[in-house]
C-alpha positions as CSV (number, residue, x, y, z in Angstrom):
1,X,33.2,-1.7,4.0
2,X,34.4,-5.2,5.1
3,X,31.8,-7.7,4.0
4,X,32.1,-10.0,6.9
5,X,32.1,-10.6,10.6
6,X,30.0,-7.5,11.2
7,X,27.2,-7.0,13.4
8,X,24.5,-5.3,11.7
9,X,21.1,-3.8,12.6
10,X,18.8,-3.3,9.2
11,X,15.5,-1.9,10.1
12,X,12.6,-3.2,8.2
13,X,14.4,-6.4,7.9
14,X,11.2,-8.5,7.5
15,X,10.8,-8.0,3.7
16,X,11.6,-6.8,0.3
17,X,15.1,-5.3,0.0
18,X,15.9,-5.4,3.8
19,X,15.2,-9.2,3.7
20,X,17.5,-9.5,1.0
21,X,20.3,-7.7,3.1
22,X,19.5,-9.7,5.7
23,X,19.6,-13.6,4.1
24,X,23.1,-11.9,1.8
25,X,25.1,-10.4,4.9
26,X,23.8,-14.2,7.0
27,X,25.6,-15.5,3.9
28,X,29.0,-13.4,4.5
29,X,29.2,-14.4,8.3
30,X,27.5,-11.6,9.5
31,X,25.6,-11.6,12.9
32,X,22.2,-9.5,11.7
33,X,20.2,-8.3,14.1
34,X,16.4,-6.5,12.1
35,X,13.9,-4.8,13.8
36,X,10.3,-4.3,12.7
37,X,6.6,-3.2,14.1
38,X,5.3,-6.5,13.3
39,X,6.0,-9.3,15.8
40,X,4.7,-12.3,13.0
41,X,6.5,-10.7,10.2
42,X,9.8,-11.2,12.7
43,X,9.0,-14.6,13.7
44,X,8.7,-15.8,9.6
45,X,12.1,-14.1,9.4
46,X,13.4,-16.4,12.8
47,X,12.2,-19.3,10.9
48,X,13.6,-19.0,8.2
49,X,17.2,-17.9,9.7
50,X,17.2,-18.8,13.0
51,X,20.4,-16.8,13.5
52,X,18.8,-13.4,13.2
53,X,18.2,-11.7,16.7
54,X,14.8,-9.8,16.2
55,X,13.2,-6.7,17.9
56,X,10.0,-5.6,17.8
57,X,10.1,-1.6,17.0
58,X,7.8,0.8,15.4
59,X,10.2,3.8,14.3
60,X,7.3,6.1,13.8
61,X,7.7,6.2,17.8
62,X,10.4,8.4,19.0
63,X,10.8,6.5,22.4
64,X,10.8,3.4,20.7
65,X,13.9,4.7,18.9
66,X,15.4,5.5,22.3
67,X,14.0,2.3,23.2
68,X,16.1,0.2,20.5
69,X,19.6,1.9,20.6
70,X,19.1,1.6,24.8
71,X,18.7,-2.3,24.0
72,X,21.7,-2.2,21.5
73,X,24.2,-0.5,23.9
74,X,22.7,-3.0,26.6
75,X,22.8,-5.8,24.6
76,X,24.8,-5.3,21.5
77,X,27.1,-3.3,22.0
78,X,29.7,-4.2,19.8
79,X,27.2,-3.3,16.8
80,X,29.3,-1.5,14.1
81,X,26.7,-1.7,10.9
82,X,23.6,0.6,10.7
83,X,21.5,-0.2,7.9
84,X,18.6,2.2,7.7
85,X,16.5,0.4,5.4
86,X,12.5,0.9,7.1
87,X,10.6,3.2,5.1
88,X,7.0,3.6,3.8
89,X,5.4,4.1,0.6
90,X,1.9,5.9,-0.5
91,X,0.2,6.1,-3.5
92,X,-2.2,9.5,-2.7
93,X,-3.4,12.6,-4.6
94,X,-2.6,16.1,-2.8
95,X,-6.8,16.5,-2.9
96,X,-7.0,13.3,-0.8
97,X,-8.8,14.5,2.5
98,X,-6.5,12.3,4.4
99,X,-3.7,13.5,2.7
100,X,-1.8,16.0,4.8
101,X,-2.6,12.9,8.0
102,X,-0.6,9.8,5.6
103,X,1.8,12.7,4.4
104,X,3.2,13.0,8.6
105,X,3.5,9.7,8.8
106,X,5.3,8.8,5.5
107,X,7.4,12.0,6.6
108,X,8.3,10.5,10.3
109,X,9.1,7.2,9.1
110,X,11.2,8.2,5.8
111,X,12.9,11.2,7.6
112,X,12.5,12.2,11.6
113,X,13.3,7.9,11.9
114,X,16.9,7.8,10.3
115,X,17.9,11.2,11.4
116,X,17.3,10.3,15.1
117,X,18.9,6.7,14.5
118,X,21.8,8.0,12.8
119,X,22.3,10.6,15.8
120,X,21.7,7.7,18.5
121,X,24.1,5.6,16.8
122,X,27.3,7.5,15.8
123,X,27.9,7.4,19.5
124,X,28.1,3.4,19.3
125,X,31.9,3.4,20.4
126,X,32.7,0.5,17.5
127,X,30.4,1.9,14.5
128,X,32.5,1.8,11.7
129,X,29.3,1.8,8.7
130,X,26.1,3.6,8.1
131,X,23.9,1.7,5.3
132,X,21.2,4.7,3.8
133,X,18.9,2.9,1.7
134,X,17.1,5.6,-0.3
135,X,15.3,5.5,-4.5
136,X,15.9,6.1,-8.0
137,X,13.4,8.5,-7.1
138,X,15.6,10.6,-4.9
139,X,16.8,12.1,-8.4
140,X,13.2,12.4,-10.8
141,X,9.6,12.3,-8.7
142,X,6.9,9.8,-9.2
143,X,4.3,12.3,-8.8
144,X,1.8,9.0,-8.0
145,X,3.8,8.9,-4.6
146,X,4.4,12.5,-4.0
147,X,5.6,12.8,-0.1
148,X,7.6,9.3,-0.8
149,X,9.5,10.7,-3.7
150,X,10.1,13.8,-1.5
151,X,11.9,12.2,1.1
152,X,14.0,10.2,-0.3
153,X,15.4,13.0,-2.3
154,X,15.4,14.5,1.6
155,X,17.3,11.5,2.6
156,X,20.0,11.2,-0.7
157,X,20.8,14.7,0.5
158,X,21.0,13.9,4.3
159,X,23.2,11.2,3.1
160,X,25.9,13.5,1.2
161,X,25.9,15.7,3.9
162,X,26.3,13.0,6.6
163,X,29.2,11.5,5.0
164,X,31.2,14.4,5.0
165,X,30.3,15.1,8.5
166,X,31.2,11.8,9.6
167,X,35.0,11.0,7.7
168,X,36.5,12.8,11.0
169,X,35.2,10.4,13.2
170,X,35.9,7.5,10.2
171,X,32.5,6.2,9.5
172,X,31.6,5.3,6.3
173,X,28.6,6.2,4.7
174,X,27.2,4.2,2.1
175,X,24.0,5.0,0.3
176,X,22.3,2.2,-1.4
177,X,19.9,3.7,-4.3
178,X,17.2,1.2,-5.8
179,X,15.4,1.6,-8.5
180,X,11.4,0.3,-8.4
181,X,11.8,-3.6,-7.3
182,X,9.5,-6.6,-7.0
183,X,8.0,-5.8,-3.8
184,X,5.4,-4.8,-1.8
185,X,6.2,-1.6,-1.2
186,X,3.4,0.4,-1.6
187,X,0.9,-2.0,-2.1
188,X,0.5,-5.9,-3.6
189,X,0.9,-6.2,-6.7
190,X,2.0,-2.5,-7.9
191,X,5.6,-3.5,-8.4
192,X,4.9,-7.1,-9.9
193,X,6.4,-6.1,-13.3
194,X,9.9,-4.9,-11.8
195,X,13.4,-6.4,-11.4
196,X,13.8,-8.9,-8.5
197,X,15.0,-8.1,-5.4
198,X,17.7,-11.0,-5.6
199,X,19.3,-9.5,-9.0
200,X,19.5,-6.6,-7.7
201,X,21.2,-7.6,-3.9
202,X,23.4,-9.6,-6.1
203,X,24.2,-6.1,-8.0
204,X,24.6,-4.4,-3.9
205,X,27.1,-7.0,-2.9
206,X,29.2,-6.5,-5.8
207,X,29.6,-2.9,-5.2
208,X,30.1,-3.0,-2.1
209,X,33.4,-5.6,-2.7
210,X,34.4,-3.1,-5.1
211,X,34.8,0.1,-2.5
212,X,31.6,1.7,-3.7
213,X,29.9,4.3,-1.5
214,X,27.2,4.8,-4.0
215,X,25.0,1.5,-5.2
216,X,22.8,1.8,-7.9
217,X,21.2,-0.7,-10.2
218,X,19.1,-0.1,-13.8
219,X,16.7,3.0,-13.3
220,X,18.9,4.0,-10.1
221,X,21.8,4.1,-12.3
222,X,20.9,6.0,-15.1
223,X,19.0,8.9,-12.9
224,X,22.6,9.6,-10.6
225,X,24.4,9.3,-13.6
226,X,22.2,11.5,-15.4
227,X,21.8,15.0,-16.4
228,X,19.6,17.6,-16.4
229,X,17.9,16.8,-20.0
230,X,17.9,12.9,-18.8
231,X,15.8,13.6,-15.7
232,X,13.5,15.7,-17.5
233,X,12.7,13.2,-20.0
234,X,12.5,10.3,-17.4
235,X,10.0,13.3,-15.2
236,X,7.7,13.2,-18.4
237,X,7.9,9.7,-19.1
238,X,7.0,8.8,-15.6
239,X,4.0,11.3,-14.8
240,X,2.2,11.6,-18.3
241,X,-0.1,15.2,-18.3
242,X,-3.4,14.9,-16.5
């Protein structure tokens, strides 16, 4: 992936890691272009970097999808970047009597969203790059965030899978795989203790200069590099025995 002079749509671009992509690609003379469902959370962003074209979107919506990439081809469409960044994250038990109702919507953001995105998009006539920003635990479950750690691992998969799909059409798929960050993913204050986002943008922007397809950092690293033995340590390390 060229580093510069894209134009790039990140979803979730108001915070944590997307915000990161966002103020790093602004850096590399990148028009960025983020969506999100909250309208305030956009305008801090606008603030901040007025260059940033926002749009408000909640991806849990299906015709606000259509919605978007109608907008883009309207508006933008010489768009050649997809970063699919937006997802959610819930701490729950499998007894939790809500559980099954937070487990559809963690499932439609984390899974139905990209899917349909990536489908819209790959018809953008000058897409060049599709951004999948999945987890460390794609490879080894926090059991703590059960439907979470399950569709990311969904998503690294869809990610494999749509790269080879997609060389014939020459797209390139990248899959950007953090570990657990300083964010607020989740909740405040569960991820206080964790790297920084900037280290670890600084680690994304690296890789990318190098060619890499597959971005990784600390945790991230050692799970996709790991094997069988490794992930089942890291399993029983993470999710001690009730």
């Amino acid at each position: 992936m060229e580093i510069a002079n894209n134009k790039i749509l990140i979803t979730g671009g108001a915070s944590g890691i997307g915000l990161g992509l966002v103020e790093r690609f602004i850096k590399e003379n990148n028009t960025v272009i983020i969506c999100g469902r909250r309208a305030s959370a956009l305008e801090e962003v606008s603030v901040k970097f007025p260059a940033v074209i926002t749009k408000v979107c909640d991806l849990s919506i299906e015709q606000e999808r259509i919605d978007l990439f109608n907008w883009i081809l309207e508006k933008h469409s010489d768009l050649n970047v997809l970063v699919n960044n937006a997802g959610i994250q819930q701490w729950m038990k499998i007894t939790d009597e809500d559980f099954y109702e937070r487990s559809k919507k963690e499932i439609t953001t984390n899974i139905e969203a990209p899917i349909h995105l990536t489908s819209l998009f790959i018809t953008l006539k000058f897409l060049t790059t599709i951004i999948n920003v999945t987890s460390g635990l794609s490879f080894v479950p926090l059991t703590l965030v059960p439907i979470y750690s399950a569709t990311k691992a969904f998503f690294h998969s869809f990610t494999l899978s749509t790269r080879h799909l997609l060389k014939s059409q020459n797209i390139e798929v990248i899959e950007v795989i953090p570990p657990a960050l300083n964010t607020d993913l989740g909740g405040k204050g569960l991820h206080d203790q964790a790297p920084p986002v900037s280290d670890f943008i600084e680690s994304v922007f690296e890789q990318l200069k190098n060619g890499s397809n597959e971005i990784t950092f600390g945790f991230s690293k050692a799970m996709a590099n790991g094997n069988q033995e490794d992930i089942k340590n890291a399993f029983n390390k993470m999710n001690p025995s009730l």
